[in-house]
Legacy VTK file of the C-alpha trace (Angstrom):
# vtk DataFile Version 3.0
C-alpha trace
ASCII
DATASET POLYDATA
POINTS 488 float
0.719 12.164 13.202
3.427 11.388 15.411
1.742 7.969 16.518
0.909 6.872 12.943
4.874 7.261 11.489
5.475 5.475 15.134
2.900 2.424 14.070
4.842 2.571 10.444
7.905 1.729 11.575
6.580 -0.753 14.072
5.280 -2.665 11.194
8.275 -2.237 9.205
10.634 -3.479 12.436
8.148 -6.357 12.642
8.730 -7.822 9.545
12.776 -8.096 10.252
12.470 -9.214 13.891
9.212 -11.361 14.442
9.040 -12.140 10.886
12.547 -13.641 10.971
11.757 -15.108 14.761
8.332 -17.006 12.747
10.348 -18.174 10.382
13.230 -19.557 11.921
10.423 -21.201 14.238
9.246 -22.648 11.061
12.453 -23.518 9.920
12.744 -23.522 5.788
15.437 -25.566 4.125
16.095 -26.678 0.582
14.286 -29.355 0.087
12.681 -29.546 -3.519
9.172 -27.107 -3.469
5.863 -28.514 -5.011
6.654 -26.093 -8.103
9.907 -27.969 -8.741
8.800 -31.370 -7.651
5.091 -31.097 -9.502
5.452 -28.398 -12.144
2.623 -29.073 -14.582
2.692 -25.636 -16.414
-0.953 -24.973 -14.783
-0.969 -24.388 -11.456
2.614 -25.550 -10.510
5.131 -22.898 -11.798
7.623 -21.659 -10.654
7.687 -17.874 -10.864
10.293 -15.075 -9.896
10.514 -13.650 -6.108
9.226 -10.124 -7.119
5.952 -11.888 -8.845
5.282 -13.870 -6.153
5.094 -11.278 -3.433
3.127 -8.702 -5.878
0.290 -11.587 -6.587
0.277 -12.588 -2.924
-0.154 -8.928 -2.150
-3.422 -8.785 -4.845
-4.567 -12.231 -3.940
-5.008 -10.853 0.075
-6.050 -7.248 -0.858
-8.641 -6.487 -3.112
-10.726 -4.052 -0.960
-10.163 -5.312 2.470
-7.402 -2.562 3.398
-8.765 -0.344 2.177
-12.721 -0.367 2.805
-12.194 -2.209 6.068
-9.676 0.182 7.393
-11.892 3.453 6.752
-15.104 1.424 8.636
-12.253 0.791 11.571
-11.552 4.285 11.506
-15.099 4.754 13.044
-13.762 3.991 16.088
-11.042 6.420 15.773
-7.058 5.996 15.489
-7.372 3.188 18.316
-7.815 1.147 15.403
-3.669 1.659 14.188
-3.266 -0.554 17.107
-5.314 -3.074 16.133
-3.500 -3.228 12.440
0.169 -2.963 13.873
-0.029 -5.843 16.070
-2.757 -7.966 14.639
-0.482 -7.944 11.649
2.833 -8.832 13.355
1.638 -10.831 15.791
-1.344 -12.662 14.161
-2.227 -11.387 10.464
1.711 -12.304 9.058
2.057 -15.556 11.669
-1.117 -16.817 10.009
-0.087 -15.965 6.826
2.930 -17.403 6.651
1.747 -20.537 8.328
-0.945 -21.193 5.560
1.495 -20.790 2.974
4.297 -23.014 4.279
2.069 -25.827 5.682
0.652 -25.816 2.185
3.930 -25.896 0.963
5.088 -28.589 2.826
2.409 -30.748 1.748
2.511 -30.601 -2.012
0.694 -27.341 -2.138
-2.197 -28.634 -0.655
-5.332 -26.599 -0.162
-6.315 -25.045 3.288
-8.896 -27.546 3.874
-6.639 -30.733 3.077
-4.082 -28.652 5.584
-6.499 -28.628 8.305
-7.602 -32.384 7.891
-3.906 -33.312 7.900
-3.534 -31.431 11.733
-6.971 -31.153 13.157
-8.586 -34.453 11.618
-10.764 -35.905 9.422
-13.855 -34.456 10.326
-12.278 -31.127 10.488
-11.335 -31.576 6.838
-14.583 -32.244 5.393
-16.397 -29.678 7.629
-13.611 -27.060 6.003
-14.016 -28.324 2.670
-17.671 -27.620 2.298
-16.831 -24.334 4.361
-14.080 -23.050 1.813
-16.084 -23.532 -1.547
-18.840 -22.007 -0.433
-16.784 -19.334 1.188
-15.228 -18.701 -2.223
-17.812 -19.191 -4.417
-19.487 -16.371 -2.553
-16.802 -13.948 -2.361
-16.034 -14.489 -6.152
-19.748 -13.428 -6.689
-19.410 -10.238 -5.059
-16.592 -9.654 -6.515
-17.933 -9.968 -9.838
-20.761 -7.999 -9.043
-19.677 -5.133 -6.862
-17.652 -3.985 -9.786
-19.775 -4.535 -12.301
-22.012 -1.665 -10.684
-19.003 0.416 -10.130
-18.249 0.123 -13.882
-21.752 1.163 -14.678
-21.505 4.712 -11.984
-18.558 5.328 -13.344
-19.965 5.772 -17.052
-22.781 7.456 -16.151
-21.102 10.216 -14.055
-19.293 10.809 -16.941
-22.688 11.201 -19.541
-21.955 7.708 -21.328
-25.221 5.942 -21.978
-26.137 2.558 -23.854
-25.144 -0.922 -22.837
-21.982 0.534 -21.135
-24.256 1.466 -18.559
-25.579 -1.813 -18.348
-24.584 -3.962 -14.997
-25.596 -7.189 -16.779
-23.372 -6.689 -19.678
-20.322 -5.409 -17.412
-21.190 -8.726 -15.623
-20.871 -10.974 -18.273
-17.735 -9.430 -19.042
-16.338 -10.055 -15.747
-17.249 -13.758 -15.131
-15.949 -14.395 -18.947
-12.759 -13.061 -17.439
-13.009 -15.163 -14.442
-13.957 -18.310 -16.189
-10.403 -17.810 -18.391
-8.266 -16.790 -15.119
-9.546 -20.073 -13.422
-9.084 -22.196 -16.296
-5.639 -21.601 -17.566
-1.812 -21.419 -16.543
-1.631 -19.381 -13.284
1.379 -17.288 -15.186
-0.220 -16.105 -18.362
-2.916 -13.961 -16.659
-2.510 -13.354 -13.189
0.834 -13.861 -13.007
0.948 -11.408 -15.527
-1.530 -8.142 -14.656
-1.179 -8.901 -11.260
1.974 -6.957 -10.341
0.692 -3.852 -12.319
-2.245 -3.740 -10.020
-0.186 -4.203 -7.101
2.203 -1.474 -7.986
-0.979 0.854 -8.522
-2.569 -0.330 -4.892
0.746 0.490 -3.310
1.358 3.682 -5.452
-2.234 4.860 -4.757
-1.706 4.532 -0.793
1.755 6.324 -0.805
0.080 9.131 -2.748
-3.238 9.131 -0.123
-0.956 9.578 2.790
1.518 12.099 0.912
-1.656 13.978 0.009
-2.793 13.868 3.526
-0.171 15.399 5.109
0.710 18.042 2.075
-3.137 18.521 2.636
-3.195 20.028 6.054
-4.876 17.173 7.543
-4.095 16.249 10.942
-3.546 12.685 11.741
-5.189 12.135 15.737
-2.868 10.605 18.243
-3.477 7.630 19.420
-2.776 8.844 22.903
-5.207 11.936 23.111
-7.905 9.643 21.839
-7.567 6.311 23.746
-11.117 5.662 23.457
-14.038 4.387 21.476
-14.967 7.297 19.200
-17.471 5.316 17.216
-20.391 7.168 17.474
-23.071 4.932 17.919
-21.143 3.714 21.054
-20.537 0.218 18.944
-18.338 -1.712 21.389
-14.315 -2.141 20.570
-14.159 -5.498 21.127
-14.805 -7.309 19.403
-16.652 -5.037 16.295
-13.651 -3.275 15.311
-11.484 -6.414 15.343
-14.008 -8.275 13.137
-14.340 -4.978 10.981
-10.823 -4.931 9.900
-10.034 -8.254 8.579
-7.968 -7.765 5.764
-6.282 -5.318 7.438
-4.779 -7.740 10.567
-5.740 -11.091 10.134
-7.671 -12.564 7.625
-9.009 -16.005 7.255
-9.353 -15.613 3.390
-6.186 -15.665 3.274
-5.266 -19.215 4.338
-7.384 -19.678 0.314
-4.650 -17.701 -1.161
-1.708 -18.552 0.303
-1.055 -22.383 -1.227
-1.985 -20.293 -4.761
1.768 -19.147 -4.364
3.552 -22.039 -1.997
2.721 -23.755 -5.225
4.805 -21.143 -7.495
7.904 -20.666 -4.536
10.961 -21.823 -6.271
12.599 -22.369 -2.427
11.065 -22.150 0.805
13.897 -19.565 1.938
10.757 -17.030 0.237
8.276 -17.813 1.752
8.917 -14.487 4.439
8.971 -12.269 1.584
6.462 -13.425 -0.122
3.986 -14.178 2.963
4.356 -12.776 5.999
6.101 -9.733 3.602
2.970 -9.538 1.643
0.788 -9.027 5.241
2.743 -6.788 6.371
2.505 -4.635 2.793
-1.099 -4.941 3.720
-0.829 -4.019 7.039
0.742 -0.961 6.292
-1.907 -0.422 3.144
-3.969 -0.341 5.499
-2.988 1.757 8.213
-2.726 4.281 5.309
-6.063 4.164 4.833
-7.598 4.297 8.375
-5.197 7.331 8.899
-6.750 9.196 6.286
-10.672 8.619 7.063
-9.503 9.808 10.965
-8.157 12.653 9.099
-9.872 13.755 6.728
-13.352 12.390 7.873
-13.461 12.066 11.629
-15.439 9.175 13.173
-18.621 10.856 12.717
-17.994 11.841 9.504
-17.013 8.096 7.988
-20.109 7.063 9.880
-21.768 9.506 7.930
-20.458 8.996 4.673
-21.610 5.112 5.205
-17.626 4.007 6.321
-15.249 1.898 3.771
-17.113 2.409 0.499
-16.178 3.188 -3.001
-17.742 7.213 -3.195
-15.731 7.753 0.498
-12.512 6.017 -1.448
-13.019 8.438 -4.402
-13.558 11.931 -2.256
-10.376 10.967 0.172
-8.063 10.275 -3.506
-9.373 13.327 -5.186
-8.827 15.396 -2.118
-4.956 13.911 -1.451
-4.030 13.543 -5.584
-6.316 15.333 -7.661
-7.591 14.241 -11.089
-4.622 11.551 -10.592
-6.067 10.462 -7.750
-9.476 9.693 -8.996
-7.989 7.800 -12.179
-6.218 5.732 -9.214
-9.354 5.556 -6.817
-11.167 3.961 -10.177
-8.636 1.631 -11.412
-8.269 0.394 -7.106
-12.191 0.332 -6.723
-12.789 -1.710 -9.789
-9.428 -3.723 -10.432
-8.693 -5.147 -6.768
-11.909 -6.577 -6.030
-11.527 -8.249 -9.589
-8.317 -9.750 -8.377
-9.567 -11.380 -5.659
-12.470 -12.560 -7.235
-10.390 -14.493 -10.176
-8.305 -16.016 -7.124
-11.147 -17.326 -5.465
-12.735 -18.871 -8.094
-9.605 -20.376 -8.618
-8.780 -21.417 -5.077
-12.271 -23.278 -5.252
-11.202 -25.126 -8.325
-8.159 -26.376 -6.786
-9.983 -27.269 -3.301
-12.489 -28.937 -5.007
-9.487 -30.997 -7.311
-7.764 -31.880 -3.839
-10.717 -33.080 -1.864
-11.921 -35.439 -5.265
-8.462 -35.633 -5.787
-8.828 -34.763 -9.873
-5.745 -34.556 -11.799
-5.687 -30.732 -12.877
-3.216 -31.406 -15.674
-6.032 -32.350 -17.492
-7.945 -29.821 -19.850
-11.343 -31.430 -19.661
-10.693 -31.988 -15.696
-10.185 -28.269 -15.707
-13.117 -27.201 -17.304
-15.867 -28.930 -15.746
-14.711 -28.135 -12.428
-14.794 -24.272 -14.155
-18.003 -24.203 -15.668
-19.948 -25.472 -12.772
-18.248 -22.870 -10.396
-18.892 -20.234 -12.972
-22.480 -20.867 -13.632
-23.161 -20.928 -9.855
-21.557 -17.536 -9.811
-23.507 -16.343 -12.779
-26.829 -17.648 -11.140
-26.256 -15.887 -7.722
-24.770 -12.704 -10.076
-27.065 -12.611 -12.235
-30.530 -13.124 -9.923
-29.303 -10.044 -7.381
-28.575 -7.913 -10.516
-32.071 -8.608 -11.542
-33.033 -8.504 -8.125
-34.156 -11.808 -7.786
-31.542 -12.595 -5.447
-30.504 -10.985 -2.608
-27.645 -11.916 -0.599
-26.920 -9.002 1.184
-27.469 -10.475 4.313
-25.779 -14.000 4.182
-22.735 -11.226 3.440
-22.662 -10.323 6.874
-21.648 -13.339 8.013
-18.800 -13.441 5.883
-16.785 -10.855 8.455
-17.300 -13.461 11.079
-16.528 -16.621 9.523
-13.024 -15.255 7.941
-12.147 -14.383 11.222
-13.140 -18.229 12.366
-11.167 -19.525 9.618
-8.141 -17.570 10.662
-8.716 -18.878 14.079
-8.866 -22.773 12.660
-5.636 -22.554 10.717
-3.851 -20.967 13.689
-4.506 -24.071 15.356
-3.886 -25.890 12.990
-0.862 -24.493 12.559
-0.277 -24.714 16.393
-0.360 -28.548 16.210
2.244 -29.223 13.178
4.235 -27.037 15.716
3.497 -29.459 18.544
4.243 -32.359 16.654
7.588 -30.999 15.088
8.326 -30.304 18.526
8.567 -26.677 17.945
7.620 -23.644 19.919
3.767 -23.612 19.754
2.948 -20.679 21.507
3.273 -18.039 18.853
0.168 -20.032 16.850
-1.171 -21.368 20.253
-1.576 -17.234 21.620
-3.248 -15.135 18.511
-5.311 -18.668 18.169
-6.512 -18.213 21.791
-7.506 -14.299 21.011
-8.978 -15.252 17.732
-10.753 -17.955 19.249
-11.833 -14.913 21.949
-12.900 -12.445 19.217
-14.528 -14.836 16.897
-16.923 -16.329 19.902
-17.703 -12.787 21.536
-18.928 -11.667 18.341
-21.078 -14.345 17.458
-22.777 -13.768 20.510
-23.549 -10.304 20.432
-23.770 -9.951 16.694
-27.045 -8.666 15.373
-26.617 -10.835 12.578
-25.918 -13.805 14.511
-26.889 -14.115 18.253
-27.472 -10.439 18.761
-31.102 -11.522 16.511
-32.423 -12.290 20.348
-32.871 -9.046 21.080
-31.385 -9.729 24.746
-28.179 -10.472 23.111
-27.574 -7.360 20.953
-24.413 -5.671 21.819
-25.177 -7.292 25.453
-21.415 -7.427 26.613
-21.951 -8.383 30.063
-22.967 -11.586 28.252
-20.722 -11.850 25.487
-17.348 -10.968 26.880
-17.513 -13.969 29.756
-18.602 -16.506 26.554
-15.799 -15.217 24.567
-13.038 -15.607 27.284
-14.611 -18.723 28.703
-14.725 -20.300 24.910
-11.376 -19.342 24.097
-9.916 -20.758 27.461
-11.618 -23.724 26.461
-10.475 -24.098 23.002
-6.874 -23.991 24.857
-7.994 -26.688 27.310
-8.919 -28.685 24.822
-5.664 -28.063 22.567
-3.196 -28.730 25.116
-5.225 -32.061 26.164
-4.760 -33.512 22.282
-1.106 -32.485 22.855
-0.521 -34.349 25.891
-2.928 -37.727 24.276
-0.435 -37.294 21.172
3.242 -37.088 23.564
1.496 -40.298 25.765
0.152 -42.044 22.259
3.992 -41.419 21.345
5.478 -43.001 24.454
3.818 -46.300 24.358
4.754 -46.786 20.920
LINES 1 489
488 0 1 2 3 4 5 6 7 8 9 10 11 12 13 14 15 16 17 18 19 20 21 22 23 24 25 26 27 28 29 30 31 32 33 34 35 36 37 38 39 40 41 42 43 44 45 46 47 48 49 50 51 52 53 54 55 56 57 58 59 60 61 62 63 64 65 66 67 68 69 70 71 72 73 74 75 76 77 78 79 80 81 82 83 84 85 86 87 88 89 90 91 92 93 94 95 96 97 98 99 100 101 102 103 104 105 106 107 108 109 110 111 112 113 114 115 116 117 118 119 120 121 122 123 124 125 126 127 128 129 130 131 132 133 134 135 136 137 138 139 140 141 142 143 144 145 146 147 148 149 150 151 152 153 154 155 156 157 158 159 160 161 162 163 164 165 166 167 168 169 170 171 172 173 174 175 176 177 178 179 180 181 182 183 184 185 186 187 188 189 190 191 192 193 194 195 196 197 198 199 200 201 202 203 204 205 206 207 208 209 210 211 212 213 214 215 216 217 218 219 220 221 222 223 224 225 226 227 228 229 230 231 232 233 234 235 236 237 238 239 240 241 242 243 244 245 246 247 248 249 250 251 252 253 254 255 256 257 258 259 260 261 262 263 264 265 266 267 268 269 270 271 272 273 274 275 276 277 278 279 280 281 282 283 284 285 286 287 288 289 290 291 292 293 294 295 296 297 298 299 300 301 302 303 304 305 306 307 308 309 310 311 312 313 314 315 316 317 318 319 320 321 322 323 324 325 326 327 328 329 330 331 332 333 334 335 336 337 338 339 340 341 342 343 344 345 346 347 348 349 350 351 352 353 354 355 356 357 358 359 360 361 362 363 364 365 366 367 368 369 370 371 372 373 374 375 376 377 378 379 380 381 382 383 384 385 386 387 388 389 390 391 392 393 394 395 396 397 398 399 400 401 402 403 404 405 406 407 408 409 410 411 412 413 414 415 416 417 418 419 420 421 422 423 424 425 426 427 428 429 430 431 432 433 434 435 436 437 438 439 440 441 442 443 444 445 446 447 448 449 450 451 452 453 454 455 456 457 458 459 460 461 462 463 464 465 466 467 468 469 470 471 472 473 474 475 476 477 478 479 480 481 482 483 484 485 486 487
């Protein structure tokens, strides 16, 4: 356990050194925010420091640090490497980048961010991208709790419609439909922190419990190896596996939710790159206790990150309390990310058409057609009409490509504030690495040739040789920019 409480305080270090390095890189002053500037009561609000860094926290989470951590476990407590620095180094850089760019341009949304840096065609590419990206993780959201909802009941002998997915369904995207649609303050603003306390509280009493438990944390350094066992390679599985956990594209969706709440930019560590590394650490939690108290053959076994291994772990570290924890995480956190997302769709849409959002009837036929597309795809897999299951698996991948895009993204507003570059420029080059290695060994993307499939001798060259060229390509813009600049 000695290398997990060694990872912990890593983390915790981070956020005072590199955090502070990032943002004094970055630079905030006191120029008037977007919630002072363009406070319409709606979206625009300023909100207090403690809010905003509880909401970021729940707009980031919902399962990812938890269900993605325990399916990085798989490969054994390697993985609290991956979290540790992915989070200082990339996860809260990215993070806080996403937020502050957005900030700094009137709280724009990720995809008006990108056009601003990377160009028009860029923009629109990410535009389309980001909707559908959200519209799709709102869905599962909706659903995947729905059916929790519905075991929960019925383990306990409830029948009737409370054991009815549709109905919980309904209820759900009713919910969703109100979050999107009014004042980002009396809602979510609102339940938001609750949650957050109760995802923090439930991963201080999983790691109390694990320890009070007799389970023994494995040391990194007796098992410096891949202890997945189906062999599944390191790189770049595990990387792509925990998302939410290190780096997260999703989260570039989030972040201008809250850059257009920040009262001064002086928050924007707290409330950003603080919030990632509250993940980071939420996660670490996690991954510690499936190597624990499952082994890599036994999460593998158990199916990895899913809500009946998040329920044994909590009852066997808390009890009875833990369960009533495990239930409220399992159910409320992907809820809060779904509400978000619907919402971050709204608001992308608004920016790209640009519709004023001040507007009730603006609001809510931007709303209802996001809602009933949501219904339809919630609805017609509930049924079984639908099934989805496997455009899902591309979703790992192309977060991890987002993350990637707004890193360079970010990399070029660094370039042309002449600022030091290289701590977007480097986790964009890896990202760019992981991202491209994956694709092409990815069962669900190139790995369908079966000459492909985990073939590493093929996809680790591509990766590297992509990446390098994504940094060729970078630092060639920057020098046609500095020469574009010297004829002027």
């Amino acid at each position: 356990m000695v290398s997990f409480f060694i990872c912990l305080f890593i983390l915790i270090a981070g956020y005072f050194t590199y955090g502070k390095f990032v943002e004094s890189t970055f630079g905030p002053d006191d120029r008037e925010t977007p919630a002072i500037a363009l406070n319409d009561g709606v979206d625009y609000v300023v909100m207090p420091l403690w809010k905003l860094f509880l909401v970021q926290l729940l707009n980031i989470a919902g399962l990812g640090p938890i269900f993605g951590a325990l399916t990085g476990a798989e490969w054994g407590p390697v993985v609290f490497l991956w979290i540790t620095f992915g989070t200082i180094f990339a996860g809260g850089v990215h993070d806080y980048f996403s937020g502050m760019l957005s900030e700094r341009n009137r709280g724009a949304s990720i995809a008006e961010v990108t056009g601003i840096y990377l160009g028009k065609t860029m923009k629109n590419v990410m535009r389309v991208f980001s909707v559908i990206l959200l519209v799709m993780v709102g869905t599962v959201f909706a659903v995947g709790p729905a059916g929790l909802i519905v075991v929960l009941f019925k383990n306990n002998g409830v029948s009737g419609i409370l054991t009815s997915a549709p109905f919980w369904l309904a209820i759900i995207l009713i919910y969703y439909f109100i979050a999107t649609f009014i004042s980002i303050d009396k809602i979510i603003g609102r339940i938001y922190p609750v949650f957050g306390i109760c995802l923090i509280i439930m991963a201080v009493g999983v790691i109390i419990g694990t320890f009070a438990g007799g389970y023994q944390v494995p040391e990194i350094w007796s098992h410096f190896r891949n202890m997945h066992p189906s062999g599944t390679p390191i790189w770049s599985f595990m990387f792509i596996t925990v998302a939410c956990g290190a780096i997260s594209g999703f989260h570039s969706t989030q972040s201008p939710l809250m850059a257009r709440c920040l009262k001064s930019e002086k928050q924007g560590r707290f409330v950003f790159y603080g919030a990632m590394v509250a993940e980071g650490i939420i996660a670490l939690v996690w991954a510690a206790a499936g190597c624990a108290i499952y082994g890599s053959e036994g999460l593998v076994a158990a199916g990895g990150g899913n809500s009946t291994t998040v329920y044994a772990i909590c009852a066997k570290t808390m009890g009875s309390v833990g369960i009533i924890l495990a239930m409220l995480g399992v159910v409320a956190c992907p809820i809060t990310s779904g509400d978000t997302a619907f919402r971050s769709a709204r608001l992308t849409i608004a920016d790209w058409f640009k519709i004023d959002q001040n507007k009730v009837k603006n609001r809510f036929f931007l709303c209802l057609p996001l809602l009933g597309i949501g219904a339809i795809l919630g609805f017609g897999n509930t049924f079984g009409f639908i099934d989805y299951s496997i455009i899902w698996r591309y979703f790992s991948w192309t977060n991890q490509t987002l993350a990637m895009i707004v890193l360079w993204s970010a990399s070029m507003y660094l370039f042309i504030n002449k600022k030091n570059y290289w701590i977007t420029v480097v986790p964009a080059t890896f990202m760019s690495a992981v991202s491209i290695t994956y694709f092409v060994m990815a069962p669900e993307c190139l790995g369908l040739i079966p000459a492909l499939k985990n073939n590493t001798l093929v996809a680790y060259p591509a990766g590297i040789i992509v990446a390098i060229l994504f940094l060729g390509l970078f630092i060639a813009a920057t020098k046609r920019r500095s020469k574009a600049e010297q004829n002027q």
